[in-house]
C-alpha positions in Angstrom: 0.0 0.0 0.0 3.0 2.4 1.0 4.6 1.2 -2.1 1.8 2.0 -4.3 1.2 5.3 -2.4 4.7 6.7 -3.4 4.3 5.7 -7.0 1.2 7.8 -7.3 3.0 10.8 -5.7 5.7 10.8 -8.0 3.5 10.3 -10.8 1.3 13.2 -9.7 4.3 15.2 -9.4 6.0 14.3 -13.0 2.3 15.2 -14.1 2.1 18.7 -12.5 5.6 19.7 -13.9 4.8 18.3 -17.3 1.6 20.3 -17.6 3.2 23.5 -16.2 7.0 23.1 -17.0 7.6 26.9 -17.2 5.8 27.5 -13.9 8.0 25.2 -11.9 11.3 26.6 -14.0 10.4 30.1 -12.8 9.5 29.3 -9.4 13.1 28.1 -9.0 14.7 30.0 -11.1 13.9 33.8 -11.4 10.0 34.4 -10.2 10.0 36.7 -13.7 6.9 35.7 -16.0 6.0 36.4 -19.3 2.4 36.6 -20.5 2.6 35.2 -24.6 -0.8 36.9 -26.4 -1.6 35.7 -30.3 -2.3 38.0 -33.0 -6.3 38.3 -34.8 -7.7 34.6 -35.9 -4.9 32.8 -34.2 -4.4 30.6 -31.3 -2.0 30.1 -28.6 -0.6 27.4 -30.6 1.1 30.1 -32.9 2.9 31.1 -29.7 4.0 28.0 -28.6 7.7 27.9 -29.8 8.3 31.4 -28.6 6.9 30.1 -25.2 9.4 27.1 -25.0 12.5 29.2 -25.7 11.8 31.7 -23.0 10.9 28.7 -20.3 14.0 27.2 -21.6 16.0 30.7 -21.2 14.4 30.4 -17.2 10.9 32.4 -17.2 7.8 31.4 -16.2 5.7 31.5 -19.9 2.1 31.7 -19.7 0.8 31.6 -22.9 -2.8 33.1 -22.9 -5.4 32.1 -25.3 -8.6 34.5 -26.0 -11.6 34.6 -29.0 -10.2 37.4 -31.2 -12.9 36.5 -33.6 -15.9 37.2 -30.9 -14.8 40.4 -29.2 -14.0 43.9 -29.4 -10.0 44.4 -28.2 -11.5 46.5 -25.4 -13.2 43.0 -24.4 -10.6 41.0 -24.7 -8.4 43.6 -22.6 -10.6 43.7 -19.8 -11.7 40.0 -19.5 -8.6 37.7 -20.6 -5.3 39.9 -19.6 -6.1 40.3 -15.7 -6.5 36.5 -15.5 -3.3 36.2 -16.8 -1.7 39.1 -14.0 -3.5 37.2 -11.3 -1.7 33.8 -12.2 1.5 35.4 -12.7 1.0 37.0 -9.1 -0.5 33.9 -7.5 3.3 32.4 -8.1 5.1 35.4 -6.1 5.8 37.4 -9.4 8.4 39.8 -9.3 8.5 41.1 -12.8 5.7 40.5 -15.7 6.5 40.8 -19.0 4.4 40.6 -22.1 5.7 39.5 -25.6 2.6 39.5 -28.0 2.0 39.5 -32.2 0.3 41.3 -34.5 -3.3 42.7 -32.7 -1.7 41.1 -29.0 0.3 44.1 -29.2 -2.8 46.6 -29.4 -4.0 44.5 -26.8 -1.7 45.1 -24.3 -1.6 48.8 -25.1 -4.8 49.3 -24.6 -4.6 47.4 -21.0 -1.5 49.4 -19.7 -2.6 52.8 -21.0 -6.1 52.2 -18.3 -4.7 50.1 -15.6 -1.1 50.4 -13.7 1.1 47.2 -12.9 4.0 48.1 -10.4 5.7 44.8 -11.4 5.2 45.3 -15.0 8.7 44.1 -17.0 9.4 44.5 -20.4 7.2 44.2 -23.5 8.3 43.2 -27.3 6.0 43.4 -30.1 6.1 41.5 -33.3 4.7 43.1 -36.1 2.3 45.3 -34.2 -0.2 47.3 -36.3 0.5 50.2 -33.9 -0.8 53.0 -36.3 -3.3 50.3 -38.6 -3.2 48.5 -40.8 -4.2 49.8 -44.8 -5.2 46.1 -45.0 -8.1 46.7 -42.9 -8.9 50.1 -44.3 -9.3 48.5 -47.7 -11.1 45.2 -46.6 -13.1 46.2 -43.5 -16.4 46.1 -45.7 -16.2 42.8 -47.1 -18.4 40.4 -45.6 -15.3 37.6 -46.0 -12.9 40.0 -43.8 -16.1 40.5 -41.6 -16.4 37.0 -41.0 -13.0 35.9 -40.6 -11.7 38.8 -38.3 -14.8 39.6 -36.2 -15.4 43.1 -34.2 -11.7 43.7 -33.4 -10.6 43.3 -37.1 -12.8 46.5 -37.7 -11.0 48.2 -34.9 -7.5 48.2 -37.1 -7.6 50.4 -39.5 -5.4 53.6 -39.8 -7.8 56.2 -39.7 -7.9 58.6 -36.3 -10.7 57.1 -35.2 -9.4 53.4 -35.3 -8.5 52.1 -31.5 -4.3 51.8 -31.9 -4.5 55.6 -33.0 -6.8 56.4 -30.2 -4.8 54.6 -27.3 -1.9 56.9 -27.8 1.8 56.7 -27.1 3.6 54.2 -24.7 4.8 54.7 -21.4 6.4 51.6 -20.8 9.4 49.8 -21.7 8.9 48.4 -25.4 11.1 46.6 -28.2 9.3 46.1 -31.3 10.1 43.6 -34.2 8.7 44.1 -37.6 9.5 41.7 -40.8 10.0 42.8 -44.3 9.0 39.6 -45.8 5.6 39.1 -47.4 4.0 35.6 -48.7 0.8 37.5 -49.5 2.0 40.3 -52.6 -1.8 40.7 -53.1 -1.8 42.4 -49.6 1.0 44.3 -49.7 0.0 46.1 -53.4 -2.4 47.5 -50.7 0.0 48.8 -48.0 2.5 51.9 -48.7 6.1 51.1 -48.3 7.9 48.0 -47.1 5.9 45.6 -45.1 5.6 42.2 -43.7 2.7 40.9 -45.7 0.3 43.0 -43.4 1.2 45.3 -41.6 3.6 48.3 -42.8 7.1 49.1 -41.3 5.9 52.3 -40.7 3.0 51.6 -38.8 4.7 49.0 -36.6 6.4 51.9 -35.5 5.4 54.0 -32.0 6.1 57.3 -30.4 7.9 55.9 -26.8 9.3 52.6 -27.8 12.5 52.1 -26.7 14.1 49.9 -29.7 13.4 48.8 -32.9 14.3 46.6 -35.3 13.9 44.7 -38.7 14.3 40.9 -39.2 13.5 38.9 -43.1 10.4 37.4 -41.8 7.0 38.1 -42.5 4.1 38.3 -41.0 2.4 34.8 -40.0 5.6 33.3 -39.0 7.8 35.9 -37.2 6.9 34.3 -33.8 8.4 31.6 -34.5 11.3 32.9 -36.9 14.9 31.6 -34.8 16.0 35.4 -35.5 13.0 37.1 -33.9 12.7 34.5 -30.8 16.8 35.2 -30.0 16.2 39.1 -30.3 12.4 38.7 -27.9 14.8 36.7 -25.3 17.8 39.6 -25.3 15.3 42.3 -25.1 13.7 41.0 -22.1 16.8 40.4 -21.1 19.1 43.1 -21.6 16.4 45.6 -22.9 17.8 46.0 -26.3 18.0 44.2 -29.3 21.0 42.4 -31.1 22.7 44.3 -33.4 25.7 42.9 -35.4 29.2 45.0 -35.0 31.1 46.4 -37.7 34.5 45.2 -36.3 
C-alpha cells in the first residue's frame, strides 16, 4: 500500500511539472513571468515555440489564449489579460513581461494605457499594427474579412478614429520587431512602403518605444522565426535588441 502510495505521488508530481513546466522553471529559477498573447484569428498554438524558448531561457511562460474573432480588443483587454496578471502573481511574481504578435500588441496597449502594474517588465511586439493596418482600411467592408476577423478586425484600421491611434503613445518599456518579408503580394499592393505581408514598417512603429528593429520574416511566421525568438529573449533580457558590430 505504502509502495503504491509513493508511485502515485511521484507520478502526480511528473504530471504537474509536465503540464506546467515553465511555472515550476520560474519558481526556481527567477519568479519573472511572461504573459505570450496571439495575434487576430490565431491561437496560442502560434505562440508555442516562442513560449518554449523563454521557459528554456528560465521564465515562467504563460501563454494566454482568447476569442479574437468574438470580441472587441476593449473586451478581450478587460476580461482575458487580468487572468493572466492574477496567475503570474498567484506564483510570487516579481516582474511580468508581455511578448505578444500582430493585434496582441494593441492589446496590451490598450490594458496598460487604463490600468497600472507596479511589477510590469518589459514588452516586445512582433509586427504590431501600432498606427493600422491599410489592410483593414481596404477590406473592412467585405463580408469575408467580416467573418473571418470579427469586431476587433474592424478596430484596425489607420484612420484617427481606429483604436491603436486612439490609445496613444507608450509609457512603458517596449522593443518592437517588424518583418520585411511578405507571402501574401496581393496584400502588400495595398499597404505603402515596405511591409511584412500585413502590416507596414511604418505603422509598426510607435512614439515611446524604446528599440526597434527589422528581421526577413514576414508576418504569419515571425513568432516563431529563430531570429525574432533570440532578439524577444535579449530584449527581455538586456532591454535591447542584437545588433551585429562592424569590427
Amino acid at each position: 500500500m505504502r509502495k503504491q502510495y509513493k508511485q502515485l505521488k511521484w507520478t502526480c508530481l511528473f504530471i504537474f511539472c509536465m503540464v506546467l513546466p515553465s511555472l515550476c522553471n520560474a519558481d526556481v529559477v527567477s519568479r519573472e513571468f511572461v504573459v505570450l498573447l496571439h495575434g487576430l484569428a490565431r491561437s496560442k498554438s502560434t505562440m508555442a515555440k516562442l513560449g518554449r524558448s523563454l521557459s528554456e531561457s528560465g521564465y515562467g511562460v504563460l501563454n494566454l489564449g482568447y476569442p479574437s474573432r468574438v470580441l472587441t480588443i476593449e473586451e478581450i483587454s478587460e476580461r482575458y489579460v487580468p487572468k493572466a496578471i492574477k496567475i503570474c502573481r498567484q506564483n510570487n511574481a516579481k516582474k511580468i513581461h508581455f511578448v505578444t504578435h500582430s493585434m496582441g500588441g494593441i492589446i496590451v496597449r490598450y490594458y496598460l494605457k487604463h490600468h497600472y502594474m507596479p511589477e510590469l517588465g518589459r514588452v516586445v511586439m512582433l509586427s504590431p499594427p501600432n498606427k493600422g493596418s491599410e489592410v483593414v482600411d481596404k477590406l473592412k467592408n467585405n463580408f469575408l474579412f467580416k467573418w473571418l476577423n470579427g469586431p476587433a478586425g474592424q478596430q484596425l484600421g489607420t484612420n484617427s478614429n481606429s483604436l491603436p491611434r486612439q490609445i496613444g503613445n507608450v509609457n512603458f518599456y517596449l522593443g518592437v520587431i517588424i518583418g520585411d518579408r511578405s507571402i501574401n503580394f496581393l496584400l502588400s499592393i495595398i499597404i505603402p512602403g515596405p511591409d511584412d505581408g500585413k502590416v507596414s514598417i511604418e505603422s509598426a512603429k510607435i512614439e515611446g518605444m524604446k528599440d526597434f528593429i527589422i528581421i526577413h520574416s514576414s508576418h504569419p511566421f515571425i513568432m516563431k522565426n529563430k531570429n525574432a525568438i533570440l532578439q524577444t529573449i535579449a530584449f527581455i533580457k538586456n532591454g535591447k535588441f542584437i545588433r551585429k558590430s562592424n569590427n
